[in-house]
N, C-alpha and C positions, 0 to 999 in steps of 0.2 A: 538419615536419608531424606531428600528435598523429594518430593514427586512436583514434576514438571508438564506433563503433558501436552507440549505443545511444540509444532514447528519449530525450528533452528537455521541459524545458519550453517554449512557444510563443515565450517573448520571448528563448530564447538566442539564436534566429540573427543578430537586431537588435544583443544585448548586442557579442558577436563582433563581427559588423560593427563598432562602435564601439570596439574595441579595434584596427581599423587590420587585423585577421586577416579571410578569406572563408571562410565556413562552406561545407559542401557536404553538403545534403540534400535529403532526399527525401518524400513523402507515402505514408504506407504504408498496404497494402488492409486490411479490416476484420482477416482471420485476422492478418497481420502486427500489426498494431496491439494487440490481446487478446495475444497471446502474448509481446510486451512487452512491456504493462503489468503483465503477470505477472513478469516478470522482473523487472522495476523495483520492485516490492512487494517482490520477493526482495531484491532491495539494497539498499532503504531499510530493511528490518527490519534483516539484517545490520548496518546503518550505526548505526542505533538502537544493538543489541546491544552493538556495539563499545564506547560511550561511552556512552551512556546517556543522549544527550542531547536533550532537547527538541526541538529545533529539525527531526531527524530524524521525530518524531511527526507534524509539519505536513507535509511529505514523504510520509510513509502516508498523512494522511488523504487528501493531495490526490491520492492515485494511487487510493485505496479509492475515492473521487467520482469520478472517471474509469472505473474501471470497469464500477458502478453503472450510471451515464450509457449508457455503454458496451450495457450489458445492461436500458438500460430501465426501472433500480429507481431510485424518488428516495429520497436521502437519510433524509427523513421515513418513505419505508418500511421502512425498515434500520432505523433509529431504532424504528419499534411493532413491530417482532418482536424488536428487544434488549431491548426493556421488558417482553416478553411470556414469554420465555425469563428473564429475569430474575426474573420474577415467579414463574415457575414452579420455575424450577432455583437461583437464587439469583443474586449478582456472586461478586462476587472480597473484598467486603470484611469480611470475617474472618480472613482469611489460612489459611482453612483447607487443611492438607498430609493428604491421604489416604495411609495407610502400606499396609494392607490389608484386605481383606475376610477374615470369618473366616467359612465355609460349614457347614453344618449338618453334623456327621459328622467336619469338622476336628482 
């Protein structure tokens, strides 16, 4: 027996079954549900981190769309306020590294 504890996606418990194992789960309340997909974001960046791999990105995003969902906001809204923030504040492509601020009087 593996104990798992944690969030899934919808089609593992199917997958499982199909491997001849019996899943054992549960539907959890809204607070349950938010508080692990927070954790899951937590562990998919981690996993990211670790290697750097792509595949961990799609993992984000689809835990970022669940939360979203979750909270109400579509996609497309996230989307006009990173364009808007972007617009305002800049991206990320220059690779600009801020050392520090130098204050009047310094």
């Amino acid at each position: 027996m593996k104990i798992y504890n944690k969030l899934v996606r919808d089609n593992i418990p199917d997958i499982i079954l199909k491997d001849n194992e019996l899943p054992v789960t549960r539907i959890l309340n809204d607070e349950e549900f938010i508080k692990e997909l927070n954790k899951k974001l937590q562990e998919e960046v981690n996993e990211y981190l670790e290697g750097e791999n792509i595949e961990e990105m799609v993992d984000i995003l689809e835990v970022i769309r669940a939360i979203l969902e979750y909270k109400n906001v579509s996609y497309e809204d996230i989307e006009e306020k990173r364009k808007k923030k972007a617009n305002k504040r800049g991206a990320f492509k220059e690779k600009i590294y801020l050392e520090k601020v130098i204050q009047n009087g310094d």
